[in-house]
Biopython code that builds the backbone (N, CA, C, O; Angstrom):
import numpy as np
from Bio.PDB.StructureBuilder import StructureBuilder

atoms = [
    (1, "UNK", "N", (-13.800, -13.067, -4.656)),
    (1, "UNK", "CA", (-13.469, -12.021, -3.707)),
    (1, "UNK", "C", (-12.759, -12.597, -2.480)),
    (1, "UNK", "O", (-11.769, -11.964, -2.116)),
    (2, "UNK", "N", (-13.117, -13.777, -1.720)),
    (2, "UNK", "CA", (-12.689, -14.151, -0.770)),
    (2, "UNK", "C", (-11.189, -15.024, -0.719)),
    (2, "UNK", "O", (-10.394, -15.262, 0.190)),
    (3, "UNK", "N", (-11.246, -15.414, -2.369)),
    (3, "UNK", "CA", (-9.917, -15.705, -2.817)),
    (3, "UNK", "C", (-8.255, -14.671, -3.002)),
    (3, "UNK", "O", (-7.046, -14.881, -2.894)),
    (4, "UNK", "N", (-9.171, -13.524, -3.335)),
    (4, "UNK", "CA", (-8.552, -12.504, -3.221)),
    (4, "UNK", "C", (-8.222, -11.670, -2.379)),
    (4, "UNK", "O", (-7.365, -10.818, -2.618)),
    (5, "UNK", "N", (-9.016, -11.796, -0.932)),
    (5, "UNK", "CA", (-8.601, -10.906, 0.104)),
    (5, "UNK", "C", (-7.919, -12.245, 1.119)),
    (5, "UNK", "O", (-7.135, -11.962, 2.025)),
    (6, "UNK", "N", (-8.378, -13.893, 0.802)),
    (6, "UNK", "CA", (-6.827, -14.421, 1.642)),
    (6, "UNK", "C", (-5.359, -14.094, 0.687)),
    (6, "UNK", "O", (-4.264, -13.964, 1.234)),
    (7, "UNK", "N", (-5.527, -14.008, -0.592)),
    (7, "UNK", "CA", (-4.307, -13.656, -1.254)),
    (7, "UNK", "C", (-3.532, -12.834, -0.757)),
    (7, "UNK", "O", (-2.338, -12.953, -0.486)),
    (8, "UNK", "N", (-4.755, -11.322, -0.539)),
    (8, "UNK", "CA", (-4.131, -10.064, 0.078)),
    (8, "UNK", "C", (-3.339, -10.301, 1.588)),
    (8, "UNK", "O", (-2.187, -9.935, 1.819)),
    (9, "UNK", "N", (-3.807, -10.664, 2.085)),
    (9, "UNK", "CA", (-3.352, -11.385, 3.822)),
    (9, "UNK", "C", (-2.152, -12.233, 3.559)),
    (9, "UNK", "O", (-1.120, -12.055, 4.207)),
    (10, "UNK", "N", (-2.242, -13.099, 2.684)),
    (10, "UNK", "CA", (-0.708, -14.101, 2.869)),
    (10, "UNK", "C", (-0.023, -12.640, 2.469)),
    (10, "UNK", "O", (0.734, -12.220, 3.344)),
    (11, "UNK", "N", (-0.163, -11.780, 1.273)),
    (11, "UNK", "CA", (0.898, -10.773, 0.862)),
    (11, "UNK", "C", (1.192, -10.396, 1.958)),
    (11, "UNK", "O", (2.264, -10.709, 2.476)),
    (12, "UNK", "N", (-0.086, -9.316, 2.797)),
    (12, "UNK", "CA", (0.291, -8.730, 3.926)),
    (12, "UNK", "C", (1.583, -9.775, 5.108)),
    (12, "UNK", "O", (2.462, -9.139, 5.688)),
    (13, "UNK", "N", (1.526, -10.681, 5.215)),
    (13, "UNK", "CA", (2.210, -11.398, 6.048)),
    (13, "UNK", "C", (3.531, -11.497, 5.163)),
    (13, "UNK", "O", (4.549, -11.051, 5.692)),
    (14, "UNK", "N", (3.620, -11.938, 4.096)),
    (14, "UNK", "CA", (5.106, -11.751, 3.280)),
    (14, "UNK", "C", (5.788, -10.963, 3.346)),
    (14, "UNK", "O", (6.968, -11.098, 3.670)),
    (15, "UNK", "N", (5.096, -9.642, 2.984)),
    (15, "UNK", "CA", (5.814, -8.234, 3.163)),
    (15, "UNK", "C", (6.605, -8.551, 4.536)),
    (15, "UNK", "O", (7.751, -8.991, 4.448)),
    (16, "UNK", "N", (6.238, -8.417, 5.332)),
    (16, "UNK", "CA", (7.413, -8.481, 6.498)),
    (16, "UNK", "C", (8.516, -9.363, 6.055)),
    (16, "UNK", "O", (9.660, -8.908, 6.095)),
    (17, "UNK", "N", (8.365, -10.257, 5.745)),
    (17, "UNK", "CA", (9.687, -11.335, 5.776)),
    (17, "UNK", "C", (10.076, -11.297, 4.272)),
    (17, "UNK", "O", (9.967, -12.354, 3.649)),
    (18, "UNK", "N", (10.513, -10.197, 3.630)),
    (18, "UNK", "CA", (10.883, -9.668, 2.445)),
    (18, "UNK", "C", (12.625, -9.985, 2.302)),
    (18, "UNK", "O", (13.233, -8.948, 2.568)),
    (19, "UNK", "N", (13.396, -10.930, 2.018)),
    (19, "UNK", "CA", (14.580, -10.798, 1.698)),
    (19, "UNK", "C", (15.340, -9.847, 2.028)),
    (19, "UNK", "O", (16.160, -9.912, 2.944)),
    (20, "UNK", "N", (15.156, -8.964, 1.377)),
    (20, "UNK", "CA", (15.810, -7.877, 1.288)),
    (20, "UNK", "C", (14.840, -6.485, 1.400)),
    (20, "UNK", "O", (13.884, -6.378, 0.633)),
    (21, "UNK", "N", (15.136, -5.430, 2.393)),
    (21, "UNK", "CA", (14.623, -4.330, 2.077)),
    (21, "UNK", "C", (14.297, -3.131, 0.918)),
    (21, "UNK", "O", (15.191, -2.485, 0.369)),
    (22, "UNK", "N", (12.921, -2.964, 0.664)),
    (22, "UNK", "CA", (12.936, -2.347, -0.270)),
    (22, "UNK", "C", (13.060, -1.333, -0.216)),
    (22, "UNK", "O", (12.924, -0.737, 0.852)),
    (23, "UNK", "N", (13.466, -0.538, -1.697)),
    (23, "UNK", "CA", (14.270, 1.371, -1.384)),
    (23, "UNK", "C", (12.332, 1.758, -0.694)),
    (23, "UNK", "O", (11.262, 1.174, -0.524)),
    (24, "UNK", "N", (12.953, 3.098, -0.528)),
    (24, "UNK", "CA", (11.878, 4.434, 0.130)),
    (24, "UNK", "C", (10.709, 4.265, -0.739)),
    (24, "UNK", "O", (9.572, 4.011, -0.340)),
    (25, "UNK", "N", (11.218, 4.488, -2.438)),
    (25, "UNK", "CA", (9.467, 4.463, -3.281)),
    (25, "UNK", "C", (8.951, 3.246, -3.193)),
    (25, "UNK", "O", (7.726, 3.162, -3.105)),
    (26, "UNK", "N", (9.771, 2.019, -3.197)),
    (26, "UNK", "CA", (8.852, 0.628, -3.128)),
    (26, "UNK", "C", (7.585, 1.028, -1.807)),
    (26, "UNK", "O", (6.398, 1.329, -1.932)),
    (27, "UNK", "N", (8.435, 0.872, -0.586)),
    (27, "UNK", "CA", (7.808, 0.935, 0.905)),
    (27, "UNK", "C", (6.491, 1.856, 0.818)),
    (27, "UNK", "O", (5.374, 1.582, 1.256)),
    (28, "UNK", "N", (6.995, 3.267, -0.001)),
    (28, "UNK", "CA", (5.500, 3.871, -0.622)),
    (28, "UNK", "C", (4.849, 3.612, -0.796)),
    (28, "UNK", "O", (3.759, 3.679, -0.228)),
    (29, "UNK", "N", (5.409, 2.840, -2.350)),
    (29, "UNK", "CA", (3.847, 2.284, -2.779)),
    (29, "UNK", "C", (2.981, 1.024, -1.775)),
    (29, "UNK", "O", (1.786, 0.743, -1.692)),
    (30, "UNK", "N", (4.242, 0.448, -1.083)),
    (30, "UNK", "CA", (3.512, -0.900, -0.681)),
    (30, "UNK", "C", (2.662, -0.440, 0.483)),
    (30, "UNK", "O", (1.876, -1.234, 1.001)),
    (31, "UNK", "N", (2.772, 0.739, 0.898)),
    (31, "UNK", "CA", (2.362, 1.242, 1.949)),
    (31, "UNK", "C", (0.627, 1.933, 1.613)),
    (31, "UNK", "O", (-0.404, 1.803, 2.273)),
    (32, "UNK", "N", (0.837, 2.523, 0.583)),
    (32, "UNK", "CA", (-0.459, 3.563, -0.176)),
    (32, "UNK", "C", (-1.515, 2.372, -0.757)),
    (32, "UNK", "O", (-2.744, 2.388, -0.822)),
    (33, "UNK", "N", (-0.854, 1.669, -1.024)),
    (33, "UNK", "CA", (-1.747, 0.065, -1.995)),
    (33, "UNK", "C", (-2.204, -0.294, -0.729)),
    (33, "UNK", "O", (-3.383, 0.007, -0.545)),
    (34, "UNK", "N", (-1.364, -1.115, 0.664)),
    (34, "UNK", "CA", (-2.439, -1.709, 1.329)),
    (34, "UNK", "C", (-3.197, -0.791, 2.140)),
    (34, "UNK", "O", (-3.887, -1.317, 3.012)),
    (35, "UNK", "N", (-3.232, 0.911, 2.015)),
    (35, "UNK", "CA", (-4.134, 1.768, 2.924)),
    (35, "UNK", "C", (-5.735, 1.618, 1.958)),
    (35, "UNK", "O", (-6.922, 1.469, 2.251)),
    (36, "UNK", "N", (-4.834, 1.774, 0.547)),
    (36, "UNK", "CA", (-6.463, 1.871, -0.375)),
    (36, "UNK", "C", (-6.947, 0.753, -0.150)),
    (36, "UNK", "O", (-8.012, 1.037, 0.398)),
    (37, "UNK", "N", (-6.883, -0.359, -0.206)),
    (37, "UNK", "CA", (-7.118, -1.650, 0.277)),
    (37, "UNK", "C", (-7.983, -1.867, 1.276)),
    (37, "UNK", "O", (-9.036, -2.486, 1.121)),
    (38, "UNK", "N", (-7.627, -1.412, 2.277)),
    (38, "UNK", "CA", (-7.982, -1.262, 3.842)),
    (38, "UNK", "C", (-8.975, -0.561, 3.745)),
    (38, "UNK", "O", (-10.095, -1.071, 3.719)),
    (39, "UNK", "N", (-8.749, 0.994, 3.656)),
    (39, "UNK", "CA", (-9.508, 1.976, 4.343)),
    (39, "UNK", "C", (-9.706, 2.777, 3.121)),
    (39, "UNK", "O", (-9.513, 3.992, 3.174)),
    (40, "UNK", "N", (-10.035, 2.265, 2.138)),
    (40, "UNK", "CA", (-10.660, 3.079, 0.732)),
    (40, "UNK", "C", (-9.520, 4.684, 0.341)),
    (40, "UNK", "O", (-8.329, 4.675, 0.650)),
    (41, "UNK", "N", (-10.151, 5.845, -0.316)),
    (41, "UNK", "CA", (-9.511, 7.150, -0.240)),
    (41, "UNK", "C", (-8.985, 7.605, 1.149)),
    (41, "UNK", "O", (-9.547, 7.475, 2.236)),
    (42, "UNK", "N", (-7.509, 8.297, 0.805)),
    (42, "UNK", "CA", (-7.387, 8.830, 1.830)),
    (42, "UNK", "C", (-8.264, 9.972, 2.569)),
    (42, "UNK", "O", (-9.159, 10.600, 2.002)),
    (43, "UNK", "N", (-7.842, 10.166, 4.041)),
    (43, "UNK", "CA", (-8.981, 10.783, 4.135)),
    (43, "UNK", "C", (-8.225, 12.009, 5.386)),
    (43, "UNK", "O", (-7.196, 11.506, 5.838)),
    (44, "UNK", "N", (-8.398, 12.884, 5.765)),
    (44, "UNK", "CA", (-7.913, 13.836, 6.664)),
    (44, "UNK", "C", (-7.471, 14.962, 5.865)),
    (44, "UNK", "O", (-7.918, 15.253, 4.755)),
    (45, "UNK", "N", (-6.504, 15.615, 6.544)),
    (45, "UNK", "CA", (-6.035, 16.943, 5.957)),
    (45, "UNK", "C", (-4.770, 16.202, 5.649)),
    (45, "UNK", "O", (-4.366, 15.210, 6.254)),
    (46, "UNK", "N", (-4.006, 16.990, 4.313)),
    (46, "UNK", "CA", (-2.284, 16.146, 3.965)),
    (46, "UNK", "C", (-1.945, 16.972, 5.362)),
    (46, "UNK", "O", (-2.592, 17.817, 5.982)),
    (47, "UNK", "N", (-0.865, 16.464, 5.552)),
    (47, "UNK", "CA", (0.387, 16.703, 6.950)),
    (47, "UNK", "C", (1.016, 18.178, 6.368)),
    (47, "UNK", "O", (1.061, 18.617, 5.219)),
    (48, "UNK", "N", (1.381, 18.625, 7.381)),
    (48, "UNK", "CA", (1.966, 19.938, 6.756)),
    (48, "UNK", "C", (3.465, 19.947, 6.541)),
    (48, "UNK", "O", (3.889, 18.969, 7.155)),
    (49, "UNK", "N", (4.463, 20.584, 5.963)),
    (49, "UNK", "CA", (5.661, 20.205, 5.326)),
    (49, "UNK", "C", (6.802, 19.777, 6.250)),
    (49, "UNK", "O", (7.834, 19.131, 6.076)),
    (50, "UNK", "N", (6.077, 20.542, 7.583)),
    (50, "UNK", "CA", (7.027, 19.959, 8.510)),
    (50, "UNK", "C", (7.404, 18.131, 8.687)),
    (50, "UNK", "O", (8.420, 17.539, 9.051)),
    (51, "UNK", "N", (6.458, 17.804, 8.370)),
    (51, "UNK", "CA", (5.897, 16.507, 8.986)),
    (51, "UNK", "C", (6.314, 15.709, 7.433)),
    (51, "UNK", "O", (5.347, 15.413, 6.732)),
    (52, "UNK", "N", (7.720, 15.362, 6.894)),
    (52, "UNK", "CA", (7.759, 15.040, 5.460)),
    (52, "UNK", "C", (7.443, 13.552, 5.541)),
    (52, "UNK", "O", (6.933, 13.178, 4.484)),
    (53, "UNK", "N", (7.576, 12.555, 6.456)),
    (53, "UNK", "CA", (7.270, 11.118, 6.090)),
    (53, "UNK", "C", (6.036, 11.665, 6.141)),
    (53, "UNK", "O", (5.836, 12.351, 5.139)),
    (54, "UNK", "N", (5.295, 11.649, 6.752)),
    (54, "UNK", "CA", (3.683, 11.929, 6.979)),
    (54, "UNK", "C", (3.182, 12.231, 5.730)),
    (54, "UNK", "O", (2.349, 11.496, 5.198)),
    (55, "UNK", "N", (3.614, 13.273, 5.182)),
    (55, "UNK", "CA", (2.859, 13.997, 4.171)),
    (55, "UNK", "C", (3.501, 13.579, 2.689)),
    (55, "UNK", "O", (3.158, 14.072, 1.615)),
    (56, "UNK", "N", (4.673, 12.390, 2.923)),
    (56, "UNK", "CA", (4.908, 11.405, 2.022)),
    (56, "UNK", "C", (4.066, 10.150, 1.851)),
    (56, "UNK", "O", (3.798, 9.614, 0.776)),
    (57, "UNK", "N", (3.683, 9.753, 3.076)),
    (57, "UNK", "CA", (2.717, 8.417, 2.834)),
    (57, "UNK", "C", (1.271, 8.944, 2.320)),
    (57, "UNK", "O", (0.648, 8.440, 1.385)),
    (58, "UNK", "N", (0.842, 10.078, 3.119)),
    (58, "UNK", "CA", (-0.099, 11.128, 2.609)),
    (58, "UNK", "C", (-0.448, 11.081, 0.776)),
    (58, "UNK", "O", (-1.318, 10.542, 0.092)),
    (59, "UNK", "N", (0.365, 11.673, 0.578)),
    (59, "UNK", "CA", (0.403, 11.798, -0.985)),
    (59, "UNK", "C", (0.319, 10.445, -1.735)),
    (59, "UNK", "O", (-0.471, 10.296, -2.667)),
    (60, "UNK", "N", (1.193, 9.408, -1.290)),
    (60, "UNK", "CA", (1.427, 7.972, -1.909)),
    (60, "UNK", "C", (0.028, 7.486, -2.179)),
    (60, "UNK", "O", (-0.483, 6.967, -3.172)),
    (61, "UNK", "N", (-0.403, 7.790, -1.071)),
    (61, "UNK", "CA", (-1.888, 6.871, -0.429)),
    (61, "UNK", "C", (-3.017, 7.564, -1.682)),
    (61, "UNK", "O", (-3.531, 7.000, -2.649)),
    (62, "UNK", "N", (-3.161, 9.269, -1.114)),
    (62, "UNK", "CA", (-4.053, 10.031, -2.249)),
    (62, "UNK", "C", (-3.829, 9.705, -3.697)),
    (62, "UNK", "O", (-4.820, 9.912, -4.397)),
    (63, "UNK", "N", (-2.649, 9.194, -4.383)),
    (63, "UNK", "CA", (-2.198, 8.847, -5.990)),
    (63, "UNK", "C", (-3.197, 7.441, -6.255)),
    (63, "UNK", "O", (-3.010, 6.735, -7.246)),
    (64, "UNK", "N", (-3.755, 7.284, -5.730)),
    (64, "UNK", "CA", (-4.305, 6.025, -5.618)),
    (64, "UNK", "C", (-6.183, 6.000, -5.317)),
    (64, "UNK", "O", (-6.995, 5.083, -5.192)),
    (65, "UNK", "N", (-6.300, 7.760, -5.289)),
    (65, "UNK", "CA", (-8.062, 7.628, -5.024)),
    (65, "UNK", "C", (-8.848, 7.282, -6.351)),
    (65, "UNK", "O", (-8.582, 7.345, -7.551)),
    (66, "UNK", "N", (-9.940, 6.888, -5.594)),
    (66, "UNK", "CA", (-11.232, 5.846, -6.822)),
    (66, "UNK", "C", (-10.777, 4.924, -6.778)),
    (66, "UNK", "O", (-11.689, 4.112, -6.932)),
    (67, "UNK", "N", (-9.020, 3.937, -6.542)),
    (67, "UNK", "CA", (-8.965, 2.631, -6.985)),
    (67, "UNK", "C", (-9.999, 1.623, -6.181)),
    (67, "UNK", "O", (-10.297, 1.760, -4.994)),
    (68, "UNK", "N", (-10.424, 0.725, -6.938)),
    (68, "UNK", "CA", (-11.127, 0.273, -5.986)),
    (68, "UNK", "C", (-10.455, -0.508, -4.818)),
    (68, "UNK", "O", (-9.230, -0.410, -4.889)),
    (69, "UNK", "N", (-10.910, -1.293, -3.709)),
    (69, "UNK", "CA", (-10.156, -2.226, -2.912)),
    (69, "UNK", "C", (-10.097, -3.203, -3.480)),
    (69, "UNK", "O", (-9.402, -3.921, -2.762)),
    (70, "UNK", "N", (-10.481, -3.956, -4.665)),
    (70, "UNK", "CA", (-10.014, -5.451, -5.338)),
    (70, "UNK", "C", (-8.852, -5.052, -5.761)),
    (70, "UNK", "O", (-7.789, -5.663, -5.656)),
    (71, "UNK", "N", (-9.145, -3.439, -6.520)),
    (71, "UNK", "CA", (-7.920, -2.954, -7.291)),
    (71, "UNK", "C", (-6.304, -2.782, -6.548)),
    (71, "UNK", "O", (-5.197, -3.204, -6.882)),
    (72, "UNK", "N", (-6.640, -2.204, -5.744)),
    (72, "UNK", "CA", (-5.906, -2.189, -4.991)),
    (72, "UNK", "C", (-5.246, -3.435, -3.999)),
    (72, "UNK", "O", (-4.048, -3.267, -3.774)),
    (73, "UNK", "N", (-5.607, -4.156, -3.632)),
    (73, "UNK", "CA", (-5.558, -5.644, -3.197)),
    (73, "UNK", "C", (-4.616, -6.155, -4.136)),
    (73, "UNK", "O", (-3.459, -6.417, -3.809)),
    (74, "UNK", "N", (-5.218, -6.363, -5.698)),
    (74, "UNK", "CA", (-4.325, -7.386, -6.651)),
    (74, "UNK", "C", (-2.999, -6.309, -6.710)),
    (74, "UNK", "O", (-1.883, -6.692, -6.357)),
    (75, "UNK", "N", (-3.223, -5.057, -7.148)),
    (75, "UNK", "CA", (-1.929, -4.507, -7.548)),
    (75, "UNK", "C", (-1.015, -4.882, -6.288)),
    (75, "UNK", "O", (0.121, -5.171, -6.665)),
    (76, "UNK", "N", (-1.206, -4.973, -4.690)),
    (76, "UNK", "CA", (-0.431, -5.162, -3.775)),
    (76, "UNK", "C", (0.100, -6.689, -4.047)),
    (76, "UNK", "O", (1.300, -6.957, -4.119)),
    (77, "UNK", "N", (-0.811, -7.527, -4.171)),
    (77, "UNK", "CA", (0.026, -8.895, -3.927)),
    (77, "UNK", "C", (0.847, -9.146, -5.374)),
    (77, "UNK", "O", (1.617, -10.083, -5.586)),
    (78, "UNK", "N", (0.500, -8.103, -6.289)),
    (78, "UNK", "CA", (1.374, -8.565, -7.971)),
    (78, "UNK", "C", (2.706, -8.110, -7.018)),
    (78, "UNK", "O", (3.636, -8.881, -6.782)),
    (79, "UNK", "N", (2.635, -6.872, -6.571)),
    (79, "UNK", "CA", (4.023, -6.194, -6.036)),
    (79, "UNK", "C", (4.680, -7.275, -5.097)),
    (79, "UNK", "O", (5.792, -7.725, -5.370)),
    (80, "UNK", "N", (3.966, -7.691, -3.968)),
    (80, "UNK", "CA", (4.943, -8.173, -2.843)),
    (80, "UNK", "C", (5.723, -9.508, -3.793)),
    (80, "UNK", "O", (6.920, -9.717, -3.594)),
    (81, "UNK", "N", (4.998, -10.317, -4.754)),
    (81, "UNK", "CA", (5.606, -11.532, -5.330)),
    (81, "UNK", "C", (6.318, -11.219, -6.122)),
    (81, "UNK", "O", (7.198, -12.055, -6.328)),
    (82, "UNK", "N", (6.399, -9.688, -7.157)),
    (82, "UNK", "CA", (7.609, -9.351, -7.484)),
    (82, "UNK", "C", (8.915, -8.979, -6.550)),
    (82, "UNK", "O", (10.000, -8.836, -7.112)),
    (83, "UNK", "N", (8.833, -8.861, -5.467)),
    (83, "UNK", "CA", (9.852, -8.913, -4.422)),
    (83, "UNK", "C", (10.178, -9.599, -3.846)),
    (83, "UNK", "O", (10.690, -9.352, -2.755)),
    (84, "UNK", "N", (10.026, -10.777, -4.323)),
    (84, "UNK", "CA", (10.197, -12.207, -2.837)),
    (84, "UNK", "C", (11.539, -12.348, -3.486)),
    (84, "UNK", "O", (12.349, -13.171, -3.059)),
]
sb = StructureBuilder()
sb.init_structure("model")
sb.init_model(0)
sb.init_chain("A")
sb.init_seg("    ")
for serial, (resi, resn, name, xyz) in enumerate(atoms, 1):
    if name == "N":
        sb.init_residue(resn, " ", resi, " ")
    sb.init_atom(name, np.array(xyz, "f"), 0.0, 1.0, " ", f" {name:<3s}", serial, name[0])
structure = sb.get_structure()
């Protein structure tokens, strides 16, 4: 476990210094993976339609409830090292 959440942290620190920017759905997912990670199911009311990034990361994040946080952790750092 503790191998796996410094894994998650070097990812988290990679992601920034990413080559190249990734399109809109990458940033999604990379965004929804390290919330489940973090802070388990999403949690609040979705954003209302006005509010479309909002209620885009919203949704990204919810596609992702029950994963666990290991689960979520490995799927993030498989992603960021497919992008280096």
């Amino acid at each position: 476990m503790a191998d796996l959440k410094a894994r998650f942290e070097q990812a988290v620190a990679a992601s920034k210094a990413l080559p190249d920017k990734p399109d809109n759905m990458t940033l999604l997912k990379i965004y929804a993976l390290y919330k489940q990670a973090s802070s388990g199911d999403a949690e609040g009311k979705r954003p209302g339609f006005t509010d479309m990034v909002g209620r885009a990361k919203w949704d990204a994040w919810n596609e992702n409830k029950g994963k666990t946080s290991d689960a979520a952790m490995q799927e993030y750092v498989d992603l960021i090292e497919s992008l280096k």
